[in-house]
SEKOLRO-707090 format. One record per atom (N, C-alpha, C, CB): residue number from 1; residue in one letter; atom name; x, y, z. Coordinates in Angstrom, 2 decimals, always signed. Atoms other than C-alpha are relative to their C-alpha. Glycine has a CB too. Layout:
N
nr/rest/atom/xx/yy/zz
NUM/A/CA/X/Y/Z;
...
END
This chain:
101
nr/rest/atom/xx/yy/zz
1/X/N/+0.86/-1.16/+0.00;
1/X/CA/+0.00/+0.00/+0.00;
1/X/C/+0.90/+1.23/+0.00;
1/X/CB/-0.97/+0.00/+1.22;
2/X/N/-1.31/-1.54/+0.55;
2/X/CA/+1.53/+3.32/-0.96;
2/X/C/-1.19/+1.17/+0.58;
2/X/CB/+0.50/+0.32/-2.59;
3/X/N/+0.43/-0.93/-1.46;
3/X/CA/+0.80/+6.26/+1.66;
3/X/C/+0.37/+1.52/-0.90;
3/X/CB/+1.32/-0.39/+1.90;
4/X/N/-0.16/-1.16/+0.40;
4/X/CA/+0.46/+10.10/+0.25;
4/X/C/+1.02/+1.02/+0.93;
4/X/CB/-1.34/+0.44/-0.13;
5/X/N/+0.01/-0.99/-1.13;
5/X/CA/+1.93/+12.84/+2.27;
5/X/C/-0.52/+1.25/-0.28;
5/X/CB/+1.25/+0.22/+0.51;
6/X/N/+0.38/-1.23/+0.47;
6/X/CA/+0.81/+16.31/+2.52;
6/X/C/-0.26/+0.47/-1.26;
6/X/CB/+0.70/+0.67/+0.33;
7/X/N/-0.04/-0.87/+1.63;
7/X/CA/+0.38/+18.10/-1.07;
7/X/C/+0.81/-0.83/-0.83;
7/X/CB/+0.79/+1.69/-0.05;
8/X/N/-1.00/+0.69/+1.44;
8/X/CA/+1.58/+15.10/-2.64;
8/X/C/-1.93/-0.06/-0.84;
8/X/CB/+1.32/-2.48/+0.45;
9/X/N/+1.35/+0.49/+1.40;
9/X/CA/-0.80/+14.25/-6.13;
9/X/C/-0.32/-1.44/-0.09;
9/X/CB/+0.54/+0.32/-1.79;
10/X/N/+0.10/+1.01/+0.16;
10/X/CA/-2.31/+11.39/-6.75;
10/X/C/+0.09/-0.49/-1.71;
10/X/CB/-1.06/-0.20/+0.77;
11/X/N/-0.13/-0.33/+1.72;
11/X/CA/-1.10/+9.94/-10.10;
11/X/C/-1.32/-0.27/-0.93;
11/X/CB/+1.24/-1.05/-0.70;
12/X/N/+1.35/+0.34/+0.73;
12/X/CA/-3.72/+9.79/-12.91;
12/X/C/+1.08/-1.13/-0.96;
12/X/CB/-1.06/+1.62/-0.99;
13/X/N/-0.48/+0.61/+1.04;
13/X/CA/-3.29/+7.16/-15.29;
13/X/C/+0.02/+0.13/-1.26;
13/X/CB/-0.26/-0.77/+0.04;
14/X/N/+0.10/-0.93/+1.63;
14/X/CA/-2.17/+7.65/-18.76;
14/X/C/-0.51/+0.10/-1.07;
14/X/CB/+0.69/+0.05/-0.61;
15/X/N/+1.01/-0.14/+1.30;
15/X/CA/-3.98/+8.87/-21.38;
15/X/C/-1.10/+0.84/+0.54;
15/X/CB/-0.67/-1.53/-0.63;
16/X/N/+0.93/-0.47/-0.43;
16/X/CA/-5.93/+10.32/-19.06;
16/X/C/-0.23/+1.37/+0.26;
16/X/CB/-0.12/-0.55/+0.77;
17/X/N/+0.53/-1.30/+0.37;
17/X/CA/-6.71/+14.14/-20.01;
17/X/C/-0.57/+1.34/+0.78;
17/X/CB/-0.89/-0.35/-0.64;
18/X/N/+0.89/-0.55/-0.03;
18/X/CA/-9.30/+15.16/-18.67;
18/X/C/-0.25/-0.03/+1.92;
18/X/CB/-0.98/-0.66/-1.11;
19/X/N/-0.33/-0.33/-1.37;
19/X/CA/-9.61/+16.49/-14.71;
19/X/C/-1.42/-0.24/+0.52;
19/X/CB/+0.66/+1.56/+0.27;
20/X/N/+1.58/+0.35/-0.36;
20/X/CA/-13.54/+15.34/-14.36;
20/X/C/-0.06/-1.49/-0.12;
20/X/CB/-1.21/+0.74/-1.09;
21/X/N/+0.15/+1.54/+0.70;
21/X/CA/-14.39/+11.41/-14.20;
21/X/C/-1.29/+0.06/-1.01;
21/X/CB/-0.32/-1.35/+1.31;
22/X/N/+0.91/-0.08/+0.47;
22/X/CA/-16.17/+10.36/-16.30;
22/X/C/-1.41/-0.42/+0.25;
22/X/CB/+0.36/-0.23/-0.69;
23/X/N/+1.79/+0.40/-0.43;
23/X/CA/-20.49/+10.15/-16.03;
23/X/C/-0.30/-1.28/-1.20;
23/X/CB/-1.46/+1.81/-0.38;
24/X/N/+0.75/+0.99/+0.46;
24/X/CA/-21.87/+7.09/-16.20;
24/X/C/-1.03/+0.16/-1.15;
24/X/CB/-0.57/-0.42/+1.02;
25/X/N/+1.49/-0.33/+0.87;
25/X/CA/-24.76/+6.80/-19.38;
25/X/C/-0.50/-0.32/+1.11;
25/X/CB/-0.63/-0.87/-1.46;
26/X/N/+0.71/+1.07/-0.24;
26/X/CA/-27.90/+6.08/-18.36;
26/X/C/-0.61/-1.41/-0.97;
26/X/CB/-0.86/+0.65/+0.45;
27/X/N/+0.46/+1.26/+0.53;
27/X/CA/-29.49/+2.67/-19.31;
27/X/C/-0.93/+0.39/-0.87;
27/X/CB/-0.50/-0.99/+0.96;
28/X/N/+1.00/-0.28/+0.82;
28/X/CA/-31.43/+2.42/-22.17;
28/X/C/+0.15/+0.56/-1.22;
28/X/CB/-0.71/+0.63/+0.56;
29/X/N/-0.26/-0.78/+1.55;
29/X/CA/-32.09/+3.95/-25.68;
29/X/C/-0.88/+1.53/+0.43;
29/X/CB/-0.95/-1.12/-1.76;
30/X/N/+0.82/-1.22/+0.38;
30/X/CA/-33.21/+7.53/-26.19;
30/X/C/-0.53/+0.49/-0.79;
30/X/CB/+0.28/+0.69/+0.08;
31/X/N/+0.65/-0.29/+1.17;
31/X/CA/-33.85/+7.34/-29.53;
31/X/C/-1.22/-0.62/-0.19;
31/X/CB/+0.75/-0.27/-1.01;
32/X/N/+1.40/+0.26/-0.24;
32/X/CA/-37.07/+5.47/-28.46;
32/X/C/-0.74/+0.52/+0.62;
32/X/CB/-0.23/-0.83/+0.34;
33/X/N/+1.07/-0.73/-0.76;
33/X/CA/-38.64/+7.92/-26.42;
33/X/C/-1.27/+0.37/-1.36;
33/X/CB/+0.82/+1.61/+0.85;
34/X/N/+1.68/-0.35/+0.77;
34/X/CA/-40.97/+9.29/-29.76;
34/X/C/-0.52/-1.09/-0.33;
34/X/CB/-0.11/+0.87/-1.43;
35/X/N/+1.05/+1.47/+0.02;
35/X/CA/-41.85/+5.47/-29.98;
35/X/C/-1.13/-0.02/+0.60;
35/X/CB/+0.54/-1.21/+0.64;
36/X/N/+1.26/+0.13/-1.48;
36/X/CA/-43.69/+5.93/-26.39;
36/X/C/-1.32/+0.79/-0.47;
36/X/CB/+0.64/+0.99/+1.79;
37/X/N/+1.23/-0.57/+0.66;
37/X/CA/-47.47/+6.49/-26.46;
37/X/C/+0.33/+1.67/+1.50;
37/X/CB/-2.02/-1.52/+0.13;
38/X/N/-0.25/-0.99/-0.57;
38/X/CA/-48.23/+9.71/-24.33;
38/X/C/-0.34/-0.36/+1.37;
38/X/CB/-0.60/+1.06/-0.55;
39/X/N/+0.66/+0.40/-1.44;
39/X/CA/-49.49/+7.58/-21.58;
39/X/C/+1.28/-0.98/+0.55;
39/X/CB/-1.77/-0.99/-0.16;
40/X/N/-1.31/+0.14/-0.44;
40/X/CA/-46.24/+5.54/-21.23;
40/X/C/+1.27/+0.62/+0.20;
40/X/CB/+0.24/-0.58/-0.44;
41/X/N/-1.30/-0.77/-0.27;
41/X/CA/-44.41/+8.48/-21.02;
41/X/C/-0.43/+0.73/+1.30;
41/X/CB/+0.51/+1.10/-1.31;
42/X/N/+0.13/-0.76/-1.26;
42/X/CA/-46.83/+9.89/-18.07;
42/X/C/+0.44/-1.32/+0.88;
42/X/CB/-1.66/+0.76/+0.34;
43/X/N/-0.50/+0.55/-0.72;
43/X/CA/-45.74/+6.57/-16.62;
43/X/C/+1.11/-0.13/+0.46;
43/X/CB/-0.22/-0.56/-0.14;
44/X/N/-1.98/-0.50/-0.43;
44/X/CA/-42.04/+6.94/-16.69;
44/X/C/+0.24/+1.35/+0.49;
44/X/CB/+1.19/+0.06/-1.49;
45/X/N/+0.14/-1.59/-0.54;
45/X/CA/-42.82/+10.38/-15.64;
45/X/C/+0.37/-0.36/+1.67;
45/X/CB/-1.94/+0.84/-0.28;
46/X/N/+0.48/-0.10/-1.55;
46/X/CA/-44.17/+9.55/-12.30;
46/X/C/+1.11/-1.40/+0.65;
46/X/CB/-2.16/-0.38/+0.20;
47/X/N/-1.28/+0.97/-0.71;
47/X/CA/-41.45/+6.25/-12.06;
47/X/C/+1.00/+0.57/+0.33;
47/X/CB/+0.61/-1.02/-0.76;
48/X/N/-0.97/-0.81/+0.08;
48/X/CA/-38.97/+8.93/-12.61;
48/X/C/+0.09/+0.58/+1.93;
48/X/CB/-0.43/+1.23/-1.38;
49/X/N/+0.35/-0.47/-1.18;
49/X/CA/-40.26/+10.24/-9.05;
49/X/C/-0.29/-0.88/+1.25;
49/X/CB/-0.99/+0.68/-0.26;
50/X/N/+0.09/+0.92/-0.67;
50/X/CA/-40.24/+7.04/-7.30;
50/X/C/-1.16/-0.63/+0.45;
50/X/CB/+0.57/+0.25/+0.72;
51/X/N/+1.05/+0.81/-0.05;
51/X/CA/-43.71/+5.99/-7.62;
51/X/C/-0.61/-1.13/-0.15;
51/X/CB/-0.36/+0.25/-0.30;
52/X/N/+0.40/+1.48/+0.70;
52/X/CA/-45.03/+2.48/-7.37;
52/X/C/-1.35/+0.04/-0.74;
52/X/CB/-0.15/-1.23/+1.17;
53/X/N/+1.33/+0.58/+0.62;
53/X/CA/-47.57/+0.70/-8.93;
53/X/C/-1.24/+0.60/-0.15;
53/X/CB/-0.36/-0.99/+0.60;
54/X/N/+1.14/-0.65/-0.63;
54/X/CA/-50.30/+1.86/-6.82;
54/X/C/-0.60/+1.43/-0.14;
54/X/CB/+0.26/-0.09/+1.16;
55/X/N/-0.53/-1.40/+0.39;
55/X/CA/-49.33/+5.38/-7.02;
55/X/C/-0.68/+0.43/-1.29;
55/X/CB/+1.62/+0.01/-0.21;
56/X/N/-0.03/-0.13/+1.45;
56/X/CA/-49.23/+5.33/-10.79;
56/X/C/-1.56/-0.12/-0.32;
56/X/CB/+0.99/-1.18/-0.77;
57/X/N/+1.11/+0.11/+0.32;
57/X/CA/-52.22/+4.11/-11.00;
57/X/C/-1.62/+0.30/+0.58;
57/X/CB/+0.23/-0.90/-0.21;
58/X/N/+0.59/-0.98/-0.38;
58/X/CA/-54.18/+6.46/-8.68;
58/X/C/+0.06/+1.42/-0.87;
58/X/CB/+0.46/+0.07/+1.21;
59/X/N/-0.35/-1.41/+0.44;
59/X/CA/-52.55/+9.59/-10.07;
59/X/C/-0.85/+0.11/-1.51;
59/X/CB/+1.87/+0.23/-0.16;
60/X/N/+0.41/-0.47/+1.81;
60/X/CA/-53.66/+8.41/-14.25;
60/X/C/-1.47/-0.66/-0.06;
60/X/CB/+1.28/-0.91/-1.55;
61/X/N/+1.15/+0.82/-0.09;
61/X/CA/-56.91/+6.61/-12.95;
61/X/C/-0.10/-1.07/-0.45;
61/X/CB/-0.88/+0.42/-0.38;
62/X/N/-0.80/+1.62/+0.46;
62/X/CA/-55.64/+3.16/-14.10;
62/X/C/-0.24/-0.88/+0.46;
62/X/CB/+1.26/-0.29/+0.13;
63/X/N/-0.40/+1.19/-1.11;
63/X/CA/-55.91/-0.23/-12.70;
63/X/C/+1.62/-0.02/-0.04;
63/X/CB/-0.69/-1.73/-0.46;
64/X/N/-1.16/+0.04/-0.12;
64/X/CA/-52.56/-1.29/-11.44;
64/X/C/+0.39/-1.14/-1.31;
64/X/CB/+0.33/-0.32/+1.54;
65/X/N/-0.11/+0.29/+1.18;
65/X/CA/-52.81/-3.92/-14.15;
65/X/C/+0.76/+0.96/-1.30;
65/X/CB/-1.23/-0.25/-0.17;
66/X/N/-0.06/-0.69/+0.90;
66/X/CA/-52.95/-1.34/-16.65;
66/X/C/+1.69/+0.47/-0.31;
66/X/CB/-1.01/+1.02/+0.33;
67/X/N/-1.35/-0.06/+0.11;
67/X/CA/-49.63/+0.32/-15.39;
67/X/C/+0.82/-1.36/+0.10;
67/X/CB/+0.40/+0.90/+0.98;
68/X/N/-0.75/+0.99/-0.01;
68/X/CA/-48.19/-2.80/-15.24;
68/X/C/+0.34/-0.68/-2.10;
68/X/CB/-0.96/-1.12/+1.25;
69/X/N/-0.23/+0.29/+1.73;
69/X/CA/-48.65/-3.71/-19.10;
69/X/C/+0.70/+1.54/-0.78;
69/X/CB/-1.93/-0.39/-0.88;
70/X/N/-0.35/-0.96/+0.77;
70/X/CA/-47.81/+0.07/-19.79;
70/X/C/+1.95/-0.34/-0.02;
70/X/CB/-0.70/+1.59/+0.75;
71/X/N/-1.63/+0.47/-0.39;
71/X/CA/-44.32/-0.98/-17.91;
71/X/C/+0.86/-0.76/-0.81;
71/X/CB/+0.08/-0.80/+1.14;
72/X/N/-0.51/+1.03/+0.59;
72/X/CA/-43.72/-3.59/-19.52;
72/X/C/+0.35/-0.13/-1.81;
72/X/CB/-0.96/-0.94/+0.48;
73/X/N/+0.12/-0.61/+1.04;
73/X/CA/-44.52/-2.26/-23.02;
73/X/C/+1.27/+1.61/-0.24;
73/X/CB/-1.63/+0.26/+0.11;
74/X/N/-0.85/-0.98/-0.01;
74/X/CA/-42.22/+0.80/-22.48;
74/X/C/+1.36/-0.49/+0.36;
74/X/CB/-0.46/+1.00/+0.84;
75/X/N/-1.06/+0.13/+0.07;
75/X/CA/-39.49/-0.90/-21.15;
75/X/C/+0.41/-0.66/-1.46;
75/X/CB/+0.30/-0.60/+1.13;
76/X/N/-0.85/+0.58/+1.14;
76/X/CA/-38.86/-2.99/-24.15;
76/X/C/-0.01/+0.82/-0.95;
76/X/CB/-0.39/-1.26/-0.54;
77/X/N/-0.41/-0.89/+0.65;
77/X/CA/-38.91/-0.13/-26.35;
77/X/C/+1.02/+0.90/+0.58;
77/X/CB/-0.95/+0.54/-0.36;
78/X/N/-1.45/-0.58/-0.65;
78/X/CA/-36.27/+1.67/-24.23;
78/X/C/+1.00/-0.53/-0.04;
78/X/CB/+0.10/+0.20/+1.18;
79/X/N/-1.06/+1.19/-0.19;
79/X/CA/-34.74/-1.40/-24.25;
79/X/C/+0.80/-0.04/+1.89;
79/X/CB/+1.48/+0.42/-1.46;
80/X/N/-0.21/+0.50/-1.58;
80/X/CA/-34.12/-2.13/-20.41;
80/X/C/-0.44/-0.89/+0.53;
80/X/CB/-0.31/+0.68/+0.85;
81/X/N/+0.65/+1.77/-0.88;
81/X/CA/-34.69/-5.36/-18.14;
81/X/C/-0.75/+0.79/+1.32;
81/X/CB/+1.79/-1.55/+0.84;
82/X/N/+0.47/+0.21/-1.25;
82/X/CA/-35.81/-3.81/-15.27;
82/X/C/-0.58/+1.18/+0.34;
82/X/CB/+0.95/-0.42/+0.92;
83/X/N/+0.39/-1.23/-0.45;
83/X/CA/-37.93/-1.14/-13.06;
83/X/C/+1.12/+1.09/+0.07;
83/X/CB/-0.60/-0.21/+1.29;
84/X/N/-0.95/-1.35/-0.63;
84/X/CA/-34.74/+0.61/-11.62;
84/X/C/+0.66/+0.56/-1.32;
84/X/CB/+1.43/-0.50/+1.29;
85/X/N/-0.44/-0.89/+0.84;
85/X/CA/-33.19/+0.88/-14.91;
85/X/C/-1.09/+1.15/-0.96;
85/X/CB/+0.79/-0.89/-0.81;
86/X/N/+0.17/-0.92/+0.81;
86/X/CA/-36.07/+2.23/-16.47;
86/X/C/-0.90/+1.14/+0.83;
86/X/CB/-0.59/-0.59/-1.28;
87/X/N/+0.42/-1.31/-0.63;
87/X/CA/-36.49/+4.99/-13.53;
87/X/C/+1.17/+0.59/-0.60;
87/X/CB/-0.21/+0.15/+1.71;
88/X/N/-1.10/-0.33/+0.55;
88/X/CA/-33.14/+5.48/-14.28;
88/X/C/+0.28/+0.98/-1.07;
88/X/CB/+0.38/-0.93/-0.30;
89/X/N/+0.64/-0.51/+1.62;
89/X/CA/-33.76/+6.27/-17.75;
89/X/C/-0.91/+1.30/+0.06;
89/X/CB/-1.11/-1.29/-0.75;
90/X/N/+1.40/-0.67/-0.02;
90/X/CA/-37.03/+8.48/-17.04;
90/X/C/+1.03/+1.18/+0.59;
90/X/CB/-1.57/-0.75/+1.05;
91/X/N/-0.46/-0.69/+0.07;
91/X/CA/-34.77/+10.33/-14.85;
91/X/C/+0.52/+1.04/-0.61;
91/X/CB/+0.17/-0.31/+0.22;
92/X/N/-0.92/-0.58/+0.10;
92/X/CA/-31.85/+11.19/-16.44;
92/X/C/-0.58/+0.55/-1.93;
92/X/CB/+1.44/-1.04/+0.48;
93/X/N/+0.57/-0.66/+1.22;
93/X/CA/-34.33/+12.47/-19.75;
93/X/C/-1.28/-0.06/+0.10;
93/X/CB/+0.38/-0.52/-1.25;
94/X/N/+1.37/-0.03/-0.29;
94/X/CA/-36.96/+13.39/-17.73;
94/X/C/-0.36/+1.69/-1.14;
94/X/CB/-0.27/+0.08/+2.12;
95/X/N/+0.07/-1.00/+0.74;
95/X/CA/-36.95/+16.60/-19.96;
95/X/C/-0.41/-0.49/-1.51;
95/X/CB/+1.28/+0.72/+0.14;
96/X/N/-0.01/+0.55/+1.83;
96/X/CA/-37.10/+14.90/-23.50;
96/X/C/-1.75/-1.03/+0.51;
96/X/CB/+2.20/-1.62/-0.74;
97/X/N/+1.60/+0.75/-0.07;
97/X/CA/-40.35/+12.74/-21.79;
97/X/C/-0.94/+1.01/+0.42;
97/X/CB/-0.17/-1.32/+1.17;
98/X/N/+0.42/-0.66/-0.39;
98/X/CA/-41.95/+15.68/-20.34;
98/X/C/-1.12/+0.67/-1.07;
98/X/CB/+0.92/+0.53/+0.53;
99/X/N/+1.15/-1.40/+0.92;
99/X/CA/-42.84/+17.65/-23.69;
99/X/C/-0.79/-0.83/-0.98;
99/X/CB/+1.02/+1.49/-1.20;
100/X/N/+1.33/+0.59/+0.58;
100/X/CA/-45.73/+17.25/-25.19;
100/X/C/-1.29/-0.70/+0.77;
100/X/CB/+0.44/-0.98/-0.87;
101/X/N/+1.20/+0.43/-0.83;
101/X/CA/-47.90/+15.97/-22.27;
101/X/C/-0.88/+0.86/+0.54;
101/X/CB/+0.35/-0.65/+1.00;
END
C-alpha cells in the first residue's frame, strides 16, 4: 500500500486528459422515447419520481394492471430489463419525456 503525504498528487493514469471522471450513461435507448405512447411516457414520468404501482395508477386513474402492461410495453422499447433501470432512464431524460404531455 503506498501512503500520500501532505500536497503530494495522486497519479492519474495515462492517457488520461481530462480532470472530471467520467459520467456514467444512463441505461437504455433515447432514440425510443418518440416510440412511447403519451401515456407511457406519463408513466415513466411519475417512475422517474419514485412511484409504485399503486401510485401510478391512482394519479392516471388506471388499474394497477394497466400500469403494469404500460411498464412492460415501455421498457422494451427503451430497451431495459428492469424497473430501476427504467427509472433510471425516465430520470436522467426526464426533460425529453416531459414535452408534449
Amino acid at each position: 500500500m503506498t501512503y500520500l503525504a501532505k500536497g503530494d498528487q495522486v497519479p492519474r493514469p495515462q492517457g488520461d486528459s481530462s480532470s472530471t471522471p467520467a459520467t456514467p450513461s444512463a441505461p437504455g435507448d433515447p432514440h425510443a422515447i418518440p416510440s412511447l405512447t403519451p401515456r407511457e411516457r406519463q408513466v415513466l414520468v411519475l417512475l422517474s419520481h419514485a412511484a409504485d404501482n399503486r401510485e401510478i395508477s391512482r394519479q392516471l386513474g388506471i388499474a394497477e394492471r394497466t400500469v403494469k402492461a404500460h411498464l412492460t410495453n415501455l421498457m422494451v422499447k427503451i430497451k431495459v430489463t428492469g424497473r430501476t433501470e427504467a427509472a433510471l432512464f425516465a430520470y436522467a431524460h426526464h426533460g425529453s419525456l416531459a414535452e408534449g404531455l
